[in-house]
N, C-alpha and C positions, 0 to 999 in steps of 0.2 A: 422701870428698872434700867438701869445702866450695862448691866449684862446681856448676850443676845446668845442668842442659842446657839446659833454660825459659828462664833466664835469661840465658845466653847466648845464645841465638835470637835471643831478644829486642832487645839489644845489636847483634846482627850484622845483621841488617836493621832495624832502623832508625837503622844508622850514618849514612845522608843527614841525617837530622833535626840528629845531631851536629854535621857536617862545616859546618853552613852557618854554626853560629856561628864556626866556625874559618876560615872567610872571609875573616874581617877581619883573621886573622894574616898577616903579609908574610913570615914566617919559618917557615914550616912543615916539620917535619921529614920532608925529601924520601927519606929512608936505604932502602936496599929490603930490605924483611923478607923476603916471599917471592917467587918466581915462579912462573903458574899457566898452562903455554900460550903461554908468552914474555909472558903479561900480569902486570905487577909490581903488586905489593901494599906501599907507601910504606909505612913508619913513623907518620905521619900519622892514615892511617886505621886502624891498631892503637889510637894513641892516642884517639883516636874512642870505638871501642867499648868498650874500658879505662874511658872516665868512663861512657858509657849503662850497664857493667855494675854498676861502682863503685854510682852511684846508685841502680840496682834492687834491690842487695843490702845499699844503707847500709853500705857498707865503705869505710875510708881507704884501703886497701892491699888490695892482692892478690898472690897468687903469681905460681909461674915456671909451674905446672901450668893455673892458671885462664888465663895468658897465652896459654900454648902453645892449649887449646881457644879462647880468642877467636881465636887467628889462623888455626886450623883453620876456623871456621865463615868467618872472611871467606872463606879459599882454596874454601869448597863453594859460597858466595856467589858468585864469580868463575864456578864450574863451571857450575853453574845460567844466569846471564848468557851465558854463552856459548851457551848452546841453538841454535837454529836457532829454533825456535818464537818465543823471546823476541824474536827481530830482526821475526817478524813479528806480534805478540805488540803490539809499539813502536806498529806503523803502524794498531792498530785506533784510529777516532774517538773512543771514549770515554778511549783510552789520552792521546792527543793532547789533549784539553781538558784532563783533569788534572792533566797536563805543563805546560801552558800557564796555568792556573788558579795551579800551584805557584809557575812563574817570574814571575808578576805579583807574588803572593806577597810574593816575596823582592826581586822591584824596587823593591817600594811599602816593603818596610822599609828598603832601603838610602836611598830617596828621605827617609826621615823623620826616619833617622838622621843625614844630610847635614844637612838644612832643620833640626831641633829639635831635634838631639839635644845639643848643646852647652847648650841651653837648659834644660835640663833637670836641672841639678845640683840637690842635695837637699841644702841644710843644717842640723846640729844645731840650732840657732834654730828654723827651721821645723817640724823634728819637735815639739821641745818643745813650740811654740803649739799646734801642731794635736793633741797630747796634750791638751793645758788645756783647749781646746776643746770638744775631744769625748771626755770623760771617760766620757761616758753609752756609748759603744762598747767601754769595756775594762771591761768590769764582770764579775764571774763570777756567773751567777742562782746563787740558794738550790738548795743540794743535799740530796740526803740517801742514804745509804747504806740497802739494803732488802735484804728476803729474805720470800721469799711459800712458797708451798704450794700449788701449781698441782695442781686434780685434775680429771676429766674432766666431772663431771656438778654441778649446785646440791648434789642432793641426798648425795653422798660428800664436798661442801665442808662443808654444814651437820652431817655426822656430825661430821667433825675437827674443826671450831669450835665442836663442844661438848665434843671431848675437851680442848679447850684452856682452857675456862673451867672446865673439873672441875680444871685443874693441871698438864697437859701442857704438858710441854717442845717448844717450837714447834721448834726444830733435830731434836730426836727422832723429830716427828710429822712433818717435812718428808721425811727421812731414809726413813718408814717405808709414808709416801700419796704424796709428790710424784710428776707425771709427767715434770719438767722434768726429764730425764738430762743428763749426770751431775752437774749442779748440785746435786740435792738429796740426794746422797751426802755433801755438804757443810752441809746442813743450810738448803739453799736460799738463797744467794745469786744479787742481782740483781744486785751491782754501784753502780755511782755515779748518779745517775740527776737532772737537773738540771731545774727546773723550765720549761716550756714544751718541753721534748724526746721528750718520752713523751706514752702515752695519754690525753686528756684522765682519764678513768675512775679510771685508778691516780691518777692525781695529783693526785684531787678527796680520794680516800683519805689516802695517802701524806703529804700537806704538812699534815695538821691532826693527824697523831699525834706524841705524845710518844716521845722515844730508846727502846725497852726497850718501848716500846706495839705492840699489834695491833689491827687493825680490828675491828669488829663486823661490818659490811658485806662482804658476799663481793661481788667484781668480776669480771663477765663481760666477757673478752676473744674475740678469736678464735683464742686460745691456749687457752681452756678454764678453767675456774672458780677465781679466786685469793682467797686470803684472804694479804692483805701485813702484815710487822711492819717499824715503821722502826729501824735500830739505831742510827744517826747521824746529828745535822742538820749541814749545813755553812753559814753563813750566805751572805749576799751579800757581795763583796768587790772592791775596786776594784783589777785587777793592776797593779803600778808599773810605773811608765816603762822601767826596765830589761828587764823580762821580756816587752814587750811590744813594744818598740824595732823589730823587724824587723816588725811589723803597719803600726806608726805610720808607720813609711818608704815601705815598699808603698802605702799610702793615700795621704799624701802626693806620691809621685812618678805613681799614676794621675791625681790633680788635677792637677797640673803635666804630664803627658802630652795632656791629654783637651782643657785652657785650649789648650794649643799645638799642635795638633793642629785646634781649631778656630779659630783666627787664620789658620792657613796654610792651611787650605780657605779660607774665608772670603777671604783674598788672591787667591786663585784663581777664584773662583768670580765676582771682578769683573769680568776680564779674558773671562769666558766667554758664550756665548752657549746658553741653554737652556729646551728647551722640553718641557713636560710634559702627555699627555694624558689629561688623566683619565679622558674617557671610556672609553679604553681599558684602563683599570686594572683 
C-alpha cells in the first residue's frame, strides 16, 4: 500500500492546524461522514486531513484506501477525546494557557487580516524590480561535483595516495580503502557540494583543483582522513526570473507585510499609554 500509518498520524492530529485556515470558508462542507458516540465526523474535517496528508507525502491525489484510513484515524481521534481523562486533562493550567496562547494566536491574525490584509497585494511590477534589485540574492555559488576516499587513519591515507601517484584508479582505490559505505561501492561519490556550504577544510582543497585532478593534501575531518578528486566544476550563475518567481514573491510580500504591520502598531501605539521598567528587566 502506498499509505503508511506515520503519515497519517501525522494528518490526523494535526487536523486543528489545517482547519483554521478553513476558517475563512463560509461554505464548508458540513456532509457527515461518520459517526463516533453520536459525535459526527463532517466532511470538512476529512477534507482537512486529506490536504495535511497530501502535503506530507507530495501527492496530488490519493485513493479510496488512504481515504478510508484518514477517516479511520479521525474516528480513533474522536475515541481518544472522549476519555474522561481528556475532560480532565482540559482543566490542567498549563493546558489552559496553551489554549489561550493559541486563541490569541489566531485573534491577532484575523485582526491583521482585517487591518492589512487588503494591503497587501503583490504585483508583477513589483516582483520584477525587486528581482533587479537584488540580483545579488539569486545567485547559485560555484559548485563542483567530488568524490573523496575516506580512510580511518593519516597514515592508511598517505599509503593510497601513493598508490594513486604510482597510476591508481581513484574509483578503484575508493572502491577497495574507502570507509564511506556504501558510497564508496561507487567509487566514492560526495555529491554537489556548493561553495561556502561545507567544511571550511575540503573546500580549501576542493575549489583550486582542476575536473579529472586530486589533491595532494589529505584532509582531516571528523569523518576521518580524505583525500578528495574534483570531477566537475559548476560555475557561478545568476537563476532567472522564472525559476525563481515564487522566492521573489515571498520576499516581496514579507516587505509589504513587515512595512504594514509596523504602520498599524505604530497607529496604535499613539493612542496608548506605556510604561516600561527597566530596572526590572
Amino acid at each position: 500500500m502506498d499509505f503508511s500509518f506515520k503519515a497519517i498520524t501525522i494528518a490526523v492530529f494535526t487536523v486543528a492546524a489545517v482547519m483554521v485556515f478553513q476558517l475563512w470558508a463560509a461554505d464548508l462542507d458540513r456532509t457527515v461522514v461518520a459517526e463516533v458516540n453520536s459525535q459526527i465526523i463532517q466532511k470538512h474535517e476529512l477534507l482537512a486531513v486529506m490536504k495535511q496528508y497530501k502535503q506530507k507525502k507530495r501527492k496530488q491525489t490519493i485513493d479510496q484506501n488512504e481515504k478510508r484510513e484518514l477517516l479511520n484515524g479521525l474516528i480513533r481521534r474522536k475515541l481518544i477525546l472522549s476519555q474522561q481523562r481528556i475532560a480532565e486533562i482540559r482543566k490542567l493550567p498549563l493546558i489552559r494557557q496553551q489554549v489561550q496562547a493559541y486563541e490569541d494566536h489566531l485573534a491577532i491574525q484575523q485582526y491583521l487580516k482585517e487591518k492589512i490584509g487588503a494591503r497587501l497585494t503583490v504585483t508583477e511590477e513589483e516582483m520584477r524590480q525587486y528581482y533587479r534589485t537584488h540580483l545579488d540574492m539569486f545567485i547559485a555559488p560555484p559548485r563542483v561535483k567530488a568524490s573523496h576516499i575516506l580512510l580511518r587513519s593519516e597514515v592508511e591515507a598517505r599509503q593510497v595516495l601513493k598508490e594513486l601517484n604510482a597510476g591508481g584508479d581513484f574509483a578503484e582505490l575508493a572502491k577497495q580503502y574507502s570507509i564511506d559505505l556504501p558510497m564508496a561501492l561507487e567509487g566514492g561519490p560526495m555529491g554537489t557540494i556548493a561553495r561556502g556550504k561545507s567544511s571550511p577544510d575540503l573546500e580549501k582543497e576542493l575549489f583550486i583543483l582542476a575536473p579529472g585532478e586530486y589533491s595532494q593534501n589529505i584532509v582531516k575531518t571528523q569523518y576521518g582522513y580524505h583525500i578528495l578528486k574534483v570531477d566537475e566544476i559548476i560555475t557561478e550563475k545568476h537563476y532567472p526570473y522564472e525559476e525563481v518567481k515564487d522566492k521573489v514573491k515571498s520576499a516581496v510580500q514579507g516587505e509589504k507585510d513587515a512595512k504594514a504591520f509596523d504602520e498599524m502598531v505604530g497607529e496604535i501605539q499613539k493612542e496608548a499609554e506605556i510604561k516600561i521598567y527597566a530596572e526590572r528587566l
